[in-house]
VEXBAPA-354981 format. One line per field, with one value per residue (C-alpha): y, x, z negated; chain; residue number from 1. Coordinates in Angstrom, 1 decimal. Layout:
<nodes>
py = (Y | ...)
px = (X | ...)
pz = (Z | ...)
c = (A | ...)
k = (NUM | ...)
</nodes>
This chain:
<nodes>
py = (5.0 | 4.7 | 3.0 | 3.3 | 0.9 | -2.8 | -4.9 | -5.8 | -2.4 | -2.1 | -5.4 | -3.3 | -0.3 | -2.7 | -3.9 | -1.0 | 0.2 | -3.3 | -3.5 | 0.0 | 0.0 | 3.3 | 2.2 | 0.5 | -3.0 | -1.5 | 1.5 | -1.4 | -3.3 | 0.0 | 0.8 | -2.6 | -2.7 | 0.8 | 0.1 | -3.2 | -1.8 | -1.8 | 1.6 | 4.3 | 3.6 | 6.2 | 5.8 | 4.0 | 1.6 | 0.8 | 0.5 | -2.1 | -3.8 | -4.5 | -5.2 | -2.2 | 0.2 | 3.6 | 5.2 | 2.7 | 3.7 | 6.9 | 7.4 | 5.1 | 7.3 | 10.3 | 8.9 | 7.7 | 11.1 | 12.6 | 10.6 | 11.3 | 7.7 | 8.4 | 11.7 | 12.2 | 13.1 | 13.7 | 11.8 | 9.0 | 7.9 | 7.2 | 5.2 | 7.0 | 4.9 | 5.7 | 6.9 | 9.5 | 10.4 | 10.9 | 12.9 | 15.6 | 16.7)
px = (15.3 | 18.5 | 18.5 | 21.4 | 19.6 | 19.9 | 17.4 | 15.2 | 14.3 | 13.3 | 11.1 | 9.4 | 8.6 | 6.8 | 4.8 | 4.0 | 2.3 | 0.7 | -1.0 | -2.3 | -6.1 | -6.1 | -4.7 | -7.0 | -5.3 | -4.5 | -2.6 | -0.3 | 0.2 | 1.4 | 3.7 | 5.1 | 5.4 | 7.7 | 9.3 | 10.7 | 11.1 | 14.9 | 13.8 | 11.1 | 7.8 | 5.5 | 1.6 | 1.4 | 3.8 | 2.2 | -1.0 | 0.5 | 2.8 | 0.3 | -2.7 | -4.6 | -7.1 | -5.2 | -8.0 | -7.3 | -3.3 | -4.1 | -6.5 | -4.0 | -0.8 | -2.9 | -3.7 | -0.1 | 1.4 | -1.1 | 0.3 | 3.8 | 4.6 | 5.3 | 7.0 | 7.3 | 10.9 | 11.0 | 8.0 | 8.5 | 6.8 | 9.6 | 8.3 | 9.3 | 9.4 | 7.0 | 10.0 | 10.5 | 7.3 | 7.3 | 11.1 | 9.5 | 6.2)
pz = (-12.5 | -13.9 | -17.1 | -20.3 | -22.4 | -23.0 | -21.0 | -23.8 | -23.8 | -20.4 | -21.2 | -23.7 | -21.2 | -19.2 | -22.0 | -23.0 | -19.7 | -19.1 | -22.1 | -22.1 | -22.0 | -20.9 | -17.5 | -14.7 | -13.7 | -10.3 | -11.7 | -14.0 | -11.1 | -9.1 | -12.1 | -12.1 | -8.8 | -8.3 | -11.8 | -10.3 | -6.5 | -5.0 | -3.4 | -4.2 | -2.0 | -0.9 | -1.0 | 2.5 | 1.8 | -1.8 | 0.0 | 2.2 | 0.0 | -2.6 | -0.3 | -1.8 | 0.0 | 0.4 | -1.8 | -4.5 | -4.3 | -4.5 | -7.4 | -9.1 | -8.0 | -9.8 | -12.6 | -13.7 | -12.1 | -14.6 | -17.3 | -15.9 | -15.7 | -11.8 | -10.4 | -7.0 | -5.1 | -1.0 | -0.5 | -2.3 | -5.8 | -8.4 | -11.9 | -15.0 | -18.3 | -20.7 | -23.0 | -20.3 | -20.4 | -24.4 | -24.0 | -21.5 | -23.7)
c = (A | A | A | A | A | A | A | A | A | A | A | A | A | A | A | A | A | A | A | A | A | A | A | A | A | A | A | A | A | A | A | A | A | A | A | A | A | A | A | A | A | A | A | A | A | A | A | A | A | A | A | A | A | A | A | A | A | A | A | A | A | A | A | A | A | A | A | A | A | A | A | A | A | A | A | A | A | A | A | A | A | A | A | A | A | A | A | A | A)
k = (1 | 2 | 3 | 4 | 5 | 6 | 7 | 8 | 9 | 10 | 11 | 12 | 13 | 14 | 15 | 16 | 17 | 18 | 19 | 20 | 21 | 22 | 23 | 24 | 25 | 26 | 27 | 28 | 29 | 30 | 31 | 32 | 33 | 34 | 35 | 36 | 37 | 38 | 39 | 40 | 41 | 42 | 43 | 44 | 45 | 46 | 47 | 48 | 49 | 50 | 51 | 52 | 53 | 54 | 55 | 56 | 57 | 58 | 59 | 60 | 61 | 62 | 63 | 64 | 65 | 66 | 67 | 68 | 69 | 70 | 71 | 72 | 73 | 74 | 75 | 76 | 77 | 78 | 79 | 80 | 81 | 82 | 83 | 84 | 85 | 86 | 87 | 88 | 89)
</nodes>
């Protein structure tokens, strides 16, 4: 996720999907976790990373693609910022 924006912005992207209700605590905590990754991670690695069941990754990884706070890109799952998400509707 290439980012143009000072880093108190990117503070408040992460806010914003960690305090969204909307969002199970496992789904934040995948978001986090690929927002902040050095490379993108694919569903098995999440799973394994994280200490999740697979099932839980993947209900998760369909929920935020859903919200298009994820996209994927050869294979991998790629975390969009919620400001992405508004720019693409």
């Amino acid at each position: 996720m290439t980012r143009l924006t000072p880093e108190s912005v990117e503070a408040e992207e992460i806010r914003e999907v960690l305090t969204d209700q909307e969002l199970t605590v496992h789904a934040r905590i995948v978001w986090v976790f690929l927002a902040a990754a050095d490379q993108p991670q694919n569903s098995n690695s999440l799973a394994a990373e994280l200490g999740f069941a697979g099932s839980t990754v993947s209900k998760c990884v369909g929920v935020l693609r859903e919200r298009r706070l994820i996209r994927r890109l050869n294979g991998v799952w790629i975390a969009q910022s919620p400001a992405e998400k508004e720019e693409g509707r």
